[in-house]
C-alpha positions as CSV (number, residue, x, y, z in Angstrom):
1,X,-13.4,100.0,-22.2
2,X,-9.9,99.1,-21.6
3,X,-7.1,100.6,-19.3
4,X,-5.2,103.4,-20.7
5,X,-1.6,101.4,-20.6
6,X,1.5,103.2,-19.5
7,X,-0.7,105.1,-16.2
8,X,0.7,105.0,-13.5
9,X,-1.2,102.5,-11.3
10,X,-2.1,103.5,-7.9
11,X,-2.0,100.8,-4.9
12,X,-3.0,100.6,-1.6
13,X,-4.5,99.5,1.5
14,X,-6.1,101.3,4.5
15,X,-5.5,98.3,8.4
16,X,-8.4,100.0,10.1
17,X,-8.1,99.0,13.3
18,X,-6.3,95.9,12.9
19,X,-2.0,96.4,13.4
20,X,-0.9,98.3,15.9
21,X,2.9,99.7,16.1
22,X,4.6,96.4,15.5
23,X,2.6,95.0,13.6
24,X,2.6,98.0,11.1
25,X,6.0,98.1,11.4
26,X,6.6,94.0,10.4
27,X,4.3,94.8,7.9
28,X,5.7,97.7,6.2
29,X,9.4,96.3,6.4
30,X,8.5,92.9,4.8
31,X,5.9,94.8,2.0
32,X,9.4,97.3,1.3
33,X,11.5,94.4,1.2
34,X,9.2,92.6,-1.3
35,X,8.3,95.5,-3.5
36,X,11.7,97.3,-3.3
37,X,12.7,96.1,-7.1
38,X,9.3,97.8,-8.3
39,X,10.0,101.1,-10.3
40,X,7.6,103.8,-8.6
41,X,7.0,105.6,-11.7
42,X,4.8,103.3,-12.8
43,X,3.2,102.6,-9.3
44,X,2.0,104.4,-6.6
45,X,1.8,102.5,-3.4
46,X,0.4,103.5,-0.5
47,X,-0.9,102.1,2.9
48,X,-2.9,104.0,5.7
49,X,-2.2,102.5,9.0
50,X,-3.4,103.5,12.6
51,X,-3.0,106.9,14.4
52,X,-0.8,105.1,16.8
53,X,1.5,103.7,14.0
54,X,2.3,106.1,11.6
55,X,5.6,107.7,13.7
56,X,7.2,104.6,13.5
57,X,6.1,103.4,10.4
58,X,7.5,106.3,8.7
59,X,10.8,105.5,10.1
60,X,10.9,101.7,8.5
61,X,9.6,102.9,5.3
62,X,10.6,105.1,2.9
63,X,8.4,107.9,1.2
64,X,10.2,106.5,-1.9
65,X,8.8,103.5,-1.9
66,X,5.4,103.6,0.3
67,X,3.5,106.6,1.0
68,X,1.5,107.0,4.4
69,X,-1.9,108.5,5.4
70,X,-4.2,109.2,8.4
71,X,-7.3,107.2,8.6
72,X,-9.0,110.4,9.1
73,X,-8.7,114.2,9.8
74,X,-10.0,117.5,11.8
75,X,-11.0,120.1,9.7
76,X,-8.6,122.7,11.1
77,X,-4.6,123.2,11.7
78,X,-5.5,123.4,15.5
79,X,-8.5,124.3,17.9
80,X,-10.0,123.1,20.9
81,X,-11.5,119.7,18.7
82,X,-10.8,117.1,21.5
83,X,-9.4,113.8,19.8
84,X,-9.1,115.0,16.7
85,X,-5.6,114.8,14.7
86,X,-4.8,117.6,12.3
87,X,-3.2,118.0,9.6
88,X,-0.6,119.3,10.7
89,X,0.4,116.3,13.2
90,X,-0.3,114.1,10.4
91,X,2.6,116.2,8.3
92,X,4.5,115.9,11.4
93,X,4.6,112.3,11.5
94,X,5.2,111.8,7.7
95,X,1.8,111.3,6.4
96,X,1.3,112.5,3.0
97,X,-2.4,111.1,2.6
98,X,-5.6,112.0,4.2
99,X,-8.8,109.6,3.6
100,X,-12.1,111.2,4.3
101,X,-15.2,110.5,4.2
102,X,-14.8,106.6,3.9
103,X,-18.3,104.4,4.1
104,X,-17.6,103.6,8.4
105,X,-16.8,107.4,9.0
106,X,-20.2,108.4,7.7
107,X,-22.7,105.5,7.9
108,X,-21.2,104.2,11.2
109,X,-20.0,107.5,13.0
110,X,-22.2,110.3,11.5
111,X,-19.6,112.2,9.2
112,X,-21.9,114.5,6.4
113,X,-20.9,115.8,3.0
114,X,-20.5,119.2,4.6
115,X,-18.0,117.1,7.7
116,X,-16.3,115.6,5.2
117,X,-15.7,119.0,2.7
118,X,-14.5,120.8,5.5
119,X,-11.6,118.3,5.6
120,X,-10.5,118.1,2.3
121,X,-10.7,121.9,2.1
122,X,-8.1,121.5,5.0
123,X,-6.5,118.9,3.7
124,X,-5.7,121.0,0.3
125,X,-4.8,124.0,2.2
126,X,-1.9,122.3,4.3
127,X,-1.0,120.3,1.1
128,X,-2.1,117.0,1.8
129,X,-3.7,114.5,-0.6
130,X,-6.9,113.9,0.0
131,X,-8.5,110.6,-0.1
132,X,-11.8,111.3,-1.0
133,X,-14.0,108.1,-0.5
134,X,-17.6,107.7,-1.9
135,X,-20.5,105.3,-2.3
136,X,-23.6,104.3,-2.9
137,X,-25.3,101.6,0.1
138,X,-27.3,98.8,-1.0
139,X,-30.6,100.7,-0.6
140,X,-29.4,103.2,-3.3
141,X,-28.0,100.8,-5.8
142,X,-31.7,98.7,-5.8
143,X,-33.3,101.7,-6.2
144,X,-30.9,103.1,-9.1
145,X,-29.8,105.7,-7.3
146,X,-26.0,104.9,-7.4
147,X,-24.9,107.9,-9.9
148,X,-27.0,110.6,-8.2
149,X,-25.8,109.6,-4.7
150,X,-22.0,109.7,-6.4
151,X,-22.7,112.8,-8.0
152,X,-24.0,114.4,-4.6
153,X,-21.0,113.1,-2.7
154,X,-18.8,114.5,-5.1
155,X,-20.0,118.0,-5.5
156,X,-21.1,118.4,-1.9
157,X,-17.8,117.2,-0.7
158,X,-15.4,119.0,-3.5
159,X,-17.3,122.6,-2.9
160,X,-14.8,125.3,-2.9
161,X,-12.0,122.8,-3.9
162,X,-10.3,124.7,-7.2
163,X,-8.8,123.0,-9.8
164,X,-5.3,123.9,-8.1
165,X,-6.5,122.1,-5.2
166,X,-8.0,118.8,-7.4
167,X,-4.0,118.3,-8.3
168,X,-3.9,116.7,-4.6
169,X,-6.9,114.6,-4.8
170,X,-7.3,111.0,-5.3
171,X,-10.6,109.8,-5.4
172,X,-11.7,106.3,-4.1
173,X,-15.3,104.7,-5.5
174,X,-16.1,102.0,-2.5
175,X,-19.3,100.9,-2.3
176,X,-21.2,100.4,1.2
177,X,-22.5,97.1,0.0
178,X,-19.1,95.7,-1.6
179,X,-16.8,96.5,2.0
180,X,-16.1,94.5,4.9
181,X,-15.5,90.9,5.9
182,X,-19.6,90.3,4.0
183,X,-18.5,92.3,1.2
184,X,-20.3,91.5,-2.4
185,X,-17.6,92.4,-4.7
186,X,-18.8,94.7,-7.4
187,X,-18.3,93.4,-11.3
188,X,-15.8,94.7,-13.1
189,X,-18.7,96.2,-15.4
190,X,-20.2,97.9,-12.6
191,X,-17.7,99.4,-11.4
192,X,-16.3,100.8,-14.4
193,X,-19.3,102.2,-15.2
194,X,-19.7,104.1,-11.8
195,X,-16.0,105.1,-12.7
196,X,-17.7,106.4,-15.7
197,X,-19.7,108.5,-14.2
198,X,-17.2,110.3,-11.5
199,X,-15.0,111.2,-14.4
200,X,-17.6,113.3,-15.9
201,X,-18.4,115.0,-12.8
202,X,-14.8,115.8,-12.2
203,X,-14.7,117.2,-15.7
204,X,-17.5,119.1,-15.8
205,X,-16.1,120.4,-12.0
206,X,-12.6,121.1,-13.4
207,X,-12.4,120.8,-17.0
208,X,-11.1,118.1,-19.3
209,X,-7.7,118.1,-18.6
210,X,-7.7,118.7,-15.1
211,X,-10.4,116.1,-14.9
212,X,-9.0,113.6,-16.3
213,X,-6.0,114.0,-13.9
214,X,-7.4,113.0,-10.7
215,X,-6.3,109.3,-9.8
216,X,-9.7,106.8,-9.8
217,X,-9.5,103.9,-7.3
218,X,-11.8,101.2,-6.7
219,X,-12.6,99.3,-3.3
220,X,-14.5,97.1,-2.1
221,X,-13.9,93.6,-1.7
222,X,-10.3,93.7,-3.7
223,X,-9.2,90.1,-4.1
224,X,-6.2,88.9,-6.2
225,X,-9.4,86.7,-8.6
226,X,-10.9,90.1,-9.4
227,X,-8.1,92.6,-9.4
228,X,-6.2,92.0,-12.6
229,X,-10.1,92.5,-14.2
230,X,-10.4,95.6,-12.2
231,X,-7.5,97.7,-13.2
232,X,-8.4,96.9,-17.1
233,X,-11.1,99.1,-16.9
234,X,-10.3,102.7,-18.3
235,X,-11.1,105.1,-15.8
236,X,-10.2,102.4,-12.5
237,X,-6.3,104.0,-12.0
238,X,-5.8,102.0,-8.8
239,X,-7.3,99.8,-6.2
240,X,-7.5,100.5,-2.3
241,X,-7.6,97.2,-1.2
242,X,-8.6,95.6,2.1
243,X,-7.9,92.4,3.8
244,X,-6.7,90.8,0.6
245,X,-3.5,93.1,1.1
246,X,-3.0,92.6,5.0
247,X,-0.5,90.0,4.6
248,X,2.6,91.4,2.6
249,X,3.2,88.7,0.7
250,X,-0.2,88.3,-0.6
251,X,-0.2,92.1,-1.3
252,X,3.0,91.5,-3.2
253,X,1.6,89.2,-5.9
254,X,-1.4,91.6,-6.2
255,X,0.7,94.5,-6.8
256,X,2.6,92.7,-9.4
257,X,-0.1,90.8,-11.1
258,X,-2.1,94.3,-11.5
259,X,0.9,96.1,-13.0
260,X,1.8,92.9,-15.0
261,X,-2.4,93.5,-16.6
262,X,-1.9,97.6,-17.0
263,X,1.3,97.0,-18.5
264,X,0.1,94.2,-20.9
């Protein structure tokens, strides 16, 4: 099925650990300079740099037109959690946006379901967005496990989340097999079918209407040949993007060929 035209369109990318503070900052100035004739009320962009970065890059870019995010989060305001940022410094900086539970948090450093619910129960209470990311891994999708494993992330890491606090969640389908530099993109089909299926789980969580609210991106693997095809698909409201959106300029032709194809 086709995108729901007239959505707004949600658009972003998350550096890892690739820009530091100038860097982010050329970045960020040359994406607002590029973008700044966009209206934002039919896009949502976003971009989630490094720790390190985010002080300045608030500075060069305005919440108007970029929003900013931490990479990560603790689970509480404040405590003795060495080398953990909360959510409160991530407020204090200008972040808006916290991502949890993306693919390298939990397959590569440890982070569970019950790690990553903590956070976006922390995240909801000092009103940040959270950035919910979920996925199946290769294993799972051969063995059709890929709905289950997205059902179980999403009600595992939602628990305790009520439907007041689902009006700050975005949630971000990357699968572990489509991310990184060997990435296999998934097919537009695919992924809108996975799509599929976390819609109904957020429905049957929080009801129809409240369900339906909570922003869908896809990642993994984002390229401008498959993104147009991407956002067509009715329950895909966004893509988080990755190295295809590193360079502002390339980013900048995405961005406008995606809302030229939700707009069409």
């Amino acid at each position: 099925m086709t995108q729901v035209k007239g959505k707004k369109v949600y658009l972003g990318t998350n550096t890892k650990m690739y820009k530091g503070v100038a860097d982010t900052a050329s970045y960020l100035e040359e994406l607002c300079r590029l973008t700044g004739d966009l209206s934002r009320e039919a896009l949502e962009l976003f971009v989630i740099p490094a720790f390190t970065a985010l002080e300045s890059a608030r500075r060069c870019a305005p919440r108007e037109l970029v929003r900013l995010g931490g990479q990560n989060m603790g689970w509480a305001g404040e405590g003795p959690y060495t080398g953990e940022i909360s959510p409160k410094m991530l407020l204090e900086v200008g972040a808006d946006i916290a991502e949890l539970g993306h693919s390298e948090r939990r397959h590569v450093l440890g982070e569970t379901d019950e790690m990553v619910n903590r956070k976006v129960l922390c995240a909801a209470e000092y009103g940040l967005t959270a950035l919910l990311c979920i996925g199946e891994t290769a294993e799972e999708k051969a063995r059709g496990l890929a709905d289950e494993v997205l059902r179980t992330q999403l009600k595992a890491g939602l628990y305790g989340l009520d439907a007041g606090g689902a009006e700050r969640l975005w949630v971000a389908y990357e699968p572990v097999w489509a991310i990184g530099e060997h990435g296999v993109p998934a097919t537009r089909e695919y992924a809108g079918e996975r799509h599929d299926t976390i819609r109904r789980t957020l429905t049957e969580l929080y009801g129809e209407q409240a369900g339906q609210a909570v922003p869908l991106l896809y990642g993994g693997s984002v390229n401008p040949d498959n993104a147009v095809g991407l956002i067509r698909m009715e329950n895909i409201d966004g893509l988080f993007i990755g190295r295809s959106a590193w360079d502002a300029r390339k980013f900048n032709a995405i961005i406008r060929d995606v809302l030229a194809a939700a707009d069409g």
